[in-house]
C-alpha positions as CSV (number, residue, x, y, z in Angstrom):
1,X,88.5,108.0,87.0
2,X,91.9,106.4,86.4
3,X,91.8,103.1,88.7
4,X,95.6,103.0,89.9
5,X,97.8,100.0,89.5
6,X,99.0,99.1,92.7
7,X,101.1,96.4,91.1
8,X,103.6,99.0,89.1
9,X,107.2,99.0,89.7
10,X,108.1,102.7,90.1
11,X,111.9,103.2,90.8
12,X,112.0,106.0,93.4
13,X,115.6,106.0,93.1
14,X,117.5,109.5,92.7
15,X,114.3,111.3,94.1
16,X,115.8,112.3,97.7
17,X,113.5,109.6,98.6
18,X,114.5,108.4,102.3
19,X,113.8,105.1,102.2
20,X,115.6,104.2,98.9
21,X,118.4,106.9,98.7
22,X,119.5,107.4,102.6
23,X,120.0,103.9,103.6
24,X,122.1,103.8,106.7
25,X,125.8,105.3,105.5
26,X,126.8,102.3,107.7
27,X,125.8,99.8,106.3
28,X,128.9,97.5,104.9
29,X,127.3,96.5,102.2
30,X,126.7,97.6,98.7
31,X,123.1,99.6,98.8
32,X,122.2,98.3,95.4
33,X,121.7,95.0,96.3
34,X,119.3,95.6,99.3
35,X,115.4,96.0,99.8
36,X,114.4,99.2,101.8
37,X,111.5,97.9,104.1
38,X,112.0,100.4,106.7
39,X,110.6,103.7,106.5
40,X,106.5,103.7,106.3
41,X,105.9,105.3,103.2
42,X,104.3,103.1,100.5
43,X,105.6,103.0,97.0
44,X,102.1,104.0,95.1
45,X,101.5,107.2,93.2
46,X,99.2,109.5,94.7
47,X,95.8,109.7,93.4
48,X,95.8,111.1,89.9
49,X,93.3,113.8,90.8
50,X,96.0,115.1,93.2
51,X,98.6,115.0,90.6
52,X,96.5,117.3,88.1
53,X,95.7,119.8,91.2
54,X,99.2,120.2,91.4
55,X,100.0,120.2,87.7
56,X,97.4,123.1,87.7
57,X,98.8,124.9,90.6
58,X,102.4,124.9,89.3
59,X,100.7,126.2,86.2
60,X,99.7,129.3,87.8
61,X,103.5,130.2,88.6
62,X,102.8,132.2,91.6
63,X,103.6,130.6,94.9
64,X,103.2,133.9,97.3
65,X,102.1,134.0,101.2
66,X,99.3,131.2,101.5
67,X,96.6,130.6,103.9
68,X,94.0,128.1,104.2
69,X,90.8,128.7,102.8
70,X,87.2,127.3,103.2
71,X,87.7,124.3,100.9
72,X,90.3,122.8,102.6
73,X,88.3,122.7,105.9
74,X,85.6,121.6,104.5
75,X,87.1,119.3,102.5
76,X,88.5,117.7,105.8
77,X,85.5,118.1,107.8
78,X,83.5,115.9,104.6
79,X,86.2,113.7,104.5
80,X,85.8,112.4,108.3
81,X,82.0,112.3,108.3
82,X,82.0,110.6,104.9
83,X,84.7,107.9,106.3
84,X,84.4,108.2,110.0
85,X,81.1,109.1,110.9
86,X,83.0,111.8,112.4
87,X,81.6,115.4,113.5
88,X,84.3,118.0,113.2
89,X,84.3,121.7,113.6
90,X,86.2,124.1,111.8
91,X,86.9,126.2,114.9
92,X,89.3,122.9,115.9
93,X,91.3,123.2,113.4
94,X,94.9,124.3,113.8
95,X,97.4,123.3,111.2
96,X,101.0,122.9,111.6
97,X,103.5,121.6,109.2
98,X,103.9,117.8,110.4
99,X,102.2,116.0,113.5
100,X,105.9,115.5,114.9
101,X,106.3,119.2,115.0
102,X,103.0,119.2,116.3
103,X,103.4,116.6,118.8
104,X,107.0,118.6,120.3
105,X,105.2,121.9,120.5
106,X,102.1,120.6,122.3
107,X,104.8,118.9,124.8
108,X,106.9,122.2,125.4
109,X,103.4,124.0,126.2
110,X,101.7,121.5,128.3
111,X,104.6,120.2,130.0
112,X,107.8,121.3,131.8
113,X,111.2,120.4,131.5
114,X,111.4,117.2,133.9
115,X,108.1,116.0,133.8
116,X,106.9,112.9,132.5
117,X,105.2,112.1,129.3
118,X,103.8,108.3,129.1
119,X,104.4,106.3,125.7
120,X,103.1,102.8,125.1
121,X,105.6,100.0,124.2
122,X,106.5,99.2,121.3
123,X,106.5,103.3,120.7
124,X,107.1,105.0,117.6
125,X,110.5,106.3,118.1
126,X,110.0,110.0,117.5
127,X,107.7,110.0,120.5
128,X,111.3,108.9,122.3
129,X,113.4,111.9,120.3
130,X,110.8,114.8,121.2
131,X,110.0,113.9,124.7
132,X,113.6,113.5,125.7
133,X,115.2,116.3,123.1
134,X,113.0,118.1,124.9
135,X,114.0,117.3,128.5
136,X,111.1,115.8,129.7
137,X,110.8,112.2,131.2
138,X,109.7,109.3,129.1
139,X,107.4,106.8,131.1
140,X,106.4,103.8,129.5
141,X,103.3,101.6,129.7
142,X,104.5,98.5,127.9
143,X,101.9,96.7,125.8
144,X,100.7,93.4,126.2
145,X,101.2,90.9,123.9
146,X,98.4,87.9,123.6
147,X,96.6,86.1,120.7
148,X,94.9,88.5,120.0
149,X,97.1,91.1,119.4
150,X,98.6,93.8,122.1
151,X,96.6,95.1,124.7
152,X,96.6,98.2,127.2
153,X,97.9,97.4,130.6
154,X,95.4,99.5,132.5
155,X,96.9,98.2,136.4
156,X,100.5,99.7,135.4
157,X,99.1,102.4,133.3
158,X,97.1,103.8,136.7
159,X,100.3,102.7,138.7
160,X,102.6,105.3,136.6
161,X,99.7,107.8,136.4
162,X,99.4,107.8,140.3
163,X,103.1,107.8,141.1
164,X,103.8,110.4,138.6
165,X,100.7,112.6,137.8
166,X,102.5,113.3,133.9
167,X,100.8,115.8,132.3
168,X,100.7,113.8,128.8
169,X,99.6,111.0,127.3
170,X,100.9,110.4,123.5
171,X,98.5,107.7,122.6
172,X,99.3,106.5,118.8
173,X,95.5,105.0,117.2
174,X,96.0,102.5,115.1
175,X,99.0,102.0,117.1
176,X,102.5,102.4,115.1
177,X,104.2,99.6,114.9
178,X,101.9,96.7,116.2
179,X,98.8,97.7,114.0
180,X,95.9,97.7,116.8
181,X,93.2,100.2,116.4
182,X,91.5,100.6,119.8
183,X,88.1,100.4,120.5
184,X,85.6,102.6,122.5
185,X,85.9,101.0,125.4
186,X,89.6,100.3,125.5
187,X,89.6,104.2,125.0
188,X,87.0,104.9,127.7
189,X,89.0,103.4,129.9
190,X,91.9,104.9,129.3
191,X,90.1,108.1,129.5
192,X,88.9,107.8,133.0
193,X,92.4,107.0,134.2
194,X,94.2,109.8,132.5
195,X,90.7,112.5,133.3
196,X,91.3,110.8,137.2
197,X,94.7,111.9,137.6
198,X,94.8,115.2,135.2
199,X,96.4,114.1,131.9
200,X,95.8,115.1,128.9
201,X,95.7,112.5,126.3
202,X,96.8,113.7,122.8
203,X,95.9,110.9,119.9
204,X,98.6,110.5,117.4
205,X,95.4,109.6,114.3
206,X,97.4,109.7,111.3
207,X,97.0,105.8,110.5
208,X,92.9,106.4,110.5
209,X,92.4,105.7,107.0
210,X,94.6,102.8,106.7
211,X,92.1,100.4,107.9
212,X,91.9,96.4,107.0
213,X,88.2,95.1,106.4
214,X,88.3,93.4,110.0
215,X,88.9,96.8,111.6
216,X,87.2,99.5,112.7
217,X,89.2,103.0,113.5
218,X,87.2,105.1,116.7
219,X,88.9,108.2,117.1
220,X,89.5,109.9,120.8
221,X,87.1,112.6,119.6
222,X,84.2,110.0,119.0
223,X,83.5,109.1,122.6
224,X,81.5,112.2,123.5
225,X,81.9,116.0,124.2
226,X,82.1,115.3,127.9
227,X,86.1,113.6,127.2
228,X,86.6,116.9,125.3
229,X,88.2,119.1,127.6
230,X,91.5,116.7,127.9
231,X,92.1,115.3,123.9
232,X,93.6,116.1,120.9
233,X,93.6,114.4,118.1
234,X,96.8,114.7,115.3
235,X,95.3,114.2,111.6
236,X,97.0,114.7,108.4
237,X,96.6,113.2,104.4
238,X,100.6,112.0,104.6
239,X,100.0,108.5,104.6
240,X,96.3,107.8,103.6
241,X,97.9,109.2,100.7
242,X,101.4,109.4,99.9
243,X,102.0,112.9,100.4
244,X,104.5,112.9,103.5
245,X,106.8,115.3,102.0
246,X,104.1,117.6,101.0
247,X,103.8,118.4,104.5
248,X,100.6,119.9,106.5
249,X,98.8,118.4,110.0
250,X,95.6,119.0,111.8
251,X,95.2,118.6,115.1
252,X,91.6,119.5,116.2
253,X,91.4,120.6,119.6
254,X,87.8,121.1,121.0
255,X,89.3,122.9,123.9
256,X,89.2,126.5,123.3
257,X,91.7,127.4,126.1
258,X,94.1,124.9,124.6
259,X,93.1,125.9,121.3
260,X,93.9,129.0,121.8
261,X,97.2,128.6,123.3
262,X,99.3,126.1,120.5
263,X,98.2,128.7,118.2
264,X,100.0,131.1,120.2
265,X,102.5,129.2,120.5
266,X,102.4,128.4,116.6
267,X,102.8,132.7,116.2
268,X,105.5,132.8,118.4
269,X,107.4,130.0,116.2
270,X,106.5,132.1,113.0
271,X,104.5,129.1,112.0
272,X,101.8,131.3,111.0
273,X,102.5,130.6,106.9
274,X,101.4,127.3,105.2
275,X,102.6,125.7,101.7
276,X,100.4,126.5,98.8
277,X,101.2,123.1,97.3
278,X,100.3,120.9,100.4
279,X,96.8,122.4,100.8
280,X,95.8,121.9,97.4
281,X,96.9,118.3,97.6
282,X,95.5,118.0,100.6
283,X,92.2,119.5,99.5
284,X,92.0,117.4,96.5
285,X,93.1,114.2,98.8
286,X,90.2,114.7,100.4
287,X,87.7,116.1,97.8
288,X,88.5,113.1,95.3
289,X,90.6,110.3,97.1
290,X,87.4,107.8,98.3
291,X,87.7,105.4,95.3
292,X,91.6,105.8,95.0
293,X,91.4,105.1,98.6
294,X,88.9,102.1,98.6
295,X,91.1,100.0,96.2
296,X,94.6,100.8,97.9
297,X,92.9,99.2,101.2
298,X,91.7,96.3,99.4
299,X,95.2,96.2,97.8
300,X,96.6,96.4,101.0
301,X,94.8,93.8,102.9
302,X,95.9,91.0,100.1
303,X,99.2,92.2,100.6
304,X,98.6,91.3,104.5
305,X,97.4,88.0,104.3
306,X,99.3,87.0,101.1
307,X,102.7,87.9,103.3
308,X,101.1,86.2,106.6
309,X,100.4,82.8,104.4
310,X,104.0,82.8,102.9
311,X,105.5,83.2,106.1
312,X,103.9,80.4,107.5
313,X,104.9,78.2,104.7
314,X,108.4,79.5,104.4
315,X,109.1,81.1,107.1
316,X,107.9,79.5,110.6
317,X,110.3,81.1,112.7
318,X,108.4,84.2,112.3
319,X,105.0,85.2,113.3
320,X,103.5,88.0,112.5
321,X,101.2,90.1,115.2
322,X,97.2,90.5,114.2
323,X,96.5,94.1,113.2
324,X,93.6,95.9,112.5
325,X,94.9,99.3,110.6
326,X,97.6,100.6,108.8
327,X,100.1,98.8,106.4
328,X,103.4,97.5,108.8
329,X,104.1,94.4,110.0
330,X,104.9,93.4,113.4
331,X,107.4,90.1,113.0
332,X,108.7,88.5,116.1
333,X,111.6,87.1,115.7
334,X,112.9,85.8,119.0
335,X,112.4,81.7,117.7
336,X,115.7,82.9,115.6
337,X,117.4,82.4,118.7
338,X,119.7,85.7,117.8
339,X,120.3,88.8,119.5
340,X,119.2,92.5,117.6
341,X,122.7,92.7,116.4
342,X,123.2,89.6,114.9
343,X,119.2,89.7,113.6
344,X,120.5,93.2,111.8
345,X,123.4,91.6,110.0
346,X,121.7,88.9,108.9
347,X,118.9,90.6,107.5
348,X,121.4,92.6,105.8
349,X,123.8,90.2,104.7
350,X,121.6,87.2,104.2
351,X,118.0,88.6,103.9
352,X,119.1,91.3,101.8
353,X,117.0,93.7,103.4
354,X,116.7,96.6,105.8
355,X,113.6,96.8,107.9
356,X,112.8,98.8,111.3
357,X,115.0,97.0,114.4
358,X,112.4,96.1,116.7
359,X,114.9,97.8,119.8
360,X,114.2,101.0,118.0
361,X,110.7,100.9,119.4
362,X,112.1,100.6,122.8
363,X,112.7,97.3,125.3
364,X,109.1,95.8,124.4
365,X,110.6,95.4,120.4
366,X,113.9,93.6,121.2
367,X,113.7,90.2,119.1
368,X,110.9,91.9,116.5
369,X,111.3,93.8,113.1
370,X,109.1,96.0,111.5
371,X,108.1,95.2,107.6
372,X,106.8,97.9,105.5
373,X,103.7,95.8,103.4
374,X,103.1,99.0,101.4
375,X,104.2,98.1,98.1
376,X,103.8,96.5,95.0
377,X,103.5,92.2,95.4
378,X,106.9,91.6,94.0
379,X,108.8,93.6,97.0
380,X,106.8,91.3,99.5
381,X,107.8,88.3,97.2
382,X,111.5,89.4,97.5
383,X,111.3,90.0,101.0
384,X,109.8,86.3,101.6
385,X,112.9,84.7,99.8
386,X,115.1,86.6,101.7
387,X,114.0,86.0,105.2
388,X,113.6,82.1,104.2
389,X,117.6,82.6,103.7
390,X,118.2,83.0,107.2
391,X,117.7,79.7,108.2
392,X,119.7,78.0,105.2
């Protein structure tokens, strides 16, 4: 096997790519001269073993009506026992094109248009778009911040469940953007409180492979079969590795009346197709990815503490919260003394960078910015000088 160079420069300009070719249209500045930190995709190739299924695949020329077969469940159901320690069953499985599209369906079938859905704060901001797009209520459970990293507020999260019986939970594990992968019993409580007053909890799980060697990832669905009836839990190869354009979600639902009804609801949104392409990478992903997999979280935890060091020396302003998964960094900013607006231009103007506003994650992020770490050294190097810029 091909051991992947995590250090190469690949120019992802003039690929459609989001995060280098769709900076904001806004911005006053010429694009050329910034660094895109902002959208969480990492700039690696996918595993080489993925790029020869595909190779072969396009090979074949035929690209008719595709459905999945056994070796993409099983492949997934390997790939979670293998890593996880995971039991999964294939009659879970329902697949959908993205966890976002996912995520909106599960809310138009288990909610109704009014009702609340809770979100914990700092929340990834397409929780925000679906729940409100789709006219229902956004309650938030704001995070607390300590030491230690954030932390569930379980008084306020039974206050809004009792005032407000929501029907939903969207719980995001490791947590988008702070980085904190919950334990069992920070999950067992939550369970009781949401099972106590009838919510259904649905764990957003795409970050589960992204794990630093100081964390441990416990998925909703590894607390027992008696938590069963009220979870689902949203999988999907995107960012383990790479493929977030090549686009195809899990989420396993033990529940066979739930079960039963998103893949109705899948039929009655013609969703009933999947691309031939994104199950063979997935498949392969999964099939071949450990090793490819092993050195990109090795690479990424140097990348972590390399970043955390430099800011300390050359950045003390700006602290960086303790995560246990995935590959952002959560920066608080507030010792800048600045508002968001005035944070945004200067990273811009001064920094030379564009990174996730921390107000896009709702009230909680106001003075923070999210840092994409998933890249080769010299971006992070870059980024370091420029932040060190604001303050000169």
């Amino acid at each position: 096997m091909k051991l992947p160079d995590f250090n190469q420069m690949i120019d992802r300009h003039n690929t459609s790519s989001v995060k280098w070719d769709f900076l904001n249209r806004d911005l006053p500045l010429n694009k050329a001269d910034l660094l895109p930190m902002w959208v969480s995709d990492f700039d690696f190739q996918c595993p080489e073993e993925v790029l020869q299924t595909l190779y072969s695949r396009i090979d074949h020329g035929i690209f008719g009506y595709s459905e999945r077969d056994d070796h993409y469940y099983q492949s997934a159901i390997d790939w979670f026992s293998r890593r996880h320690k995971l039991t999964l069953y294939r009659d879970w499985f329902t697949s959908i094109e993205g966890v976002v599209p996912g995520l909106a369906l599960l809310i138009q079938m288990l909610s109704k248009p009014g009702e609340g859905i809770v979100v914990q704060g700092p929340y990834y901001a397409s929780f925000a778009k679906i729940i409100t797009m789709n006219s229902r209520m956004m309650i938030e459970n704001p995070l607390l911040e300590s030491q230690e990293g954030y932390k569930i507020d379980y008084d306020h999260l039974e206050q809004i469940l009792e005032q407000h019986r929501p029907p939903l939970l969207l719980l995001c594990n490791p947590h988008n953007p702070t980085g904190r992968c919950w334990d069992s019993d920070e999950l067992l409580q939550l369970l009781m409180l949401c099972k106590r007053y009838g919510t259904t909890v649905i764990s957003d799980e795409i970050w589960a492979d992204l794990i630093l060697p100081w964390g441990k990832f416990t998925s909703i669905l590894h607390l027992g079969s008696e938590w069963h009836s009220n979870v689902i839990a949203a999988t999907s190869t995107s960012k383990t590795f790479g493929l977030s354009s090549l686009r195809i979600s899990n989420f396993l639902i033990p529940n066979p009346e739930l079960r039963h009804a998103f893949i109705d609801r899948l039929n009655a949104h013609g969703l009933d197709v999947f691309n031939a392409l994104s199950m063979a990478a997935a498949t392969a992903a999964y099939q071949h990815g450990d090793i490819w997999l092993d050195e990109l979280q090795h690479y990424l935890a140097e990348n972590r503490c390399w970043f955390e060091q430099a800011l300390t020396s050359a950045v003390p302003w700006c602290r960086m919260t303790k995560a246990e998964g995935t590959y952002l960094a959560w920066l608080d900013c507030r010792d800048l003394g600045l508002d968001d607006a005035a944070l945004q231009q200067a990273l811009l103007q001064k920094a030379k960078l564009v990174v996730s506003m921390g107000w896009g994650f709702g009230d909680s992020g106001k003075g923070f910015i999210r840092i994409n770490l998933g890249c080769p050294r010299q971006y992070l190097e870059k980024a370091i000088t420029g932040l060190a810029q604001l303050t000169s």
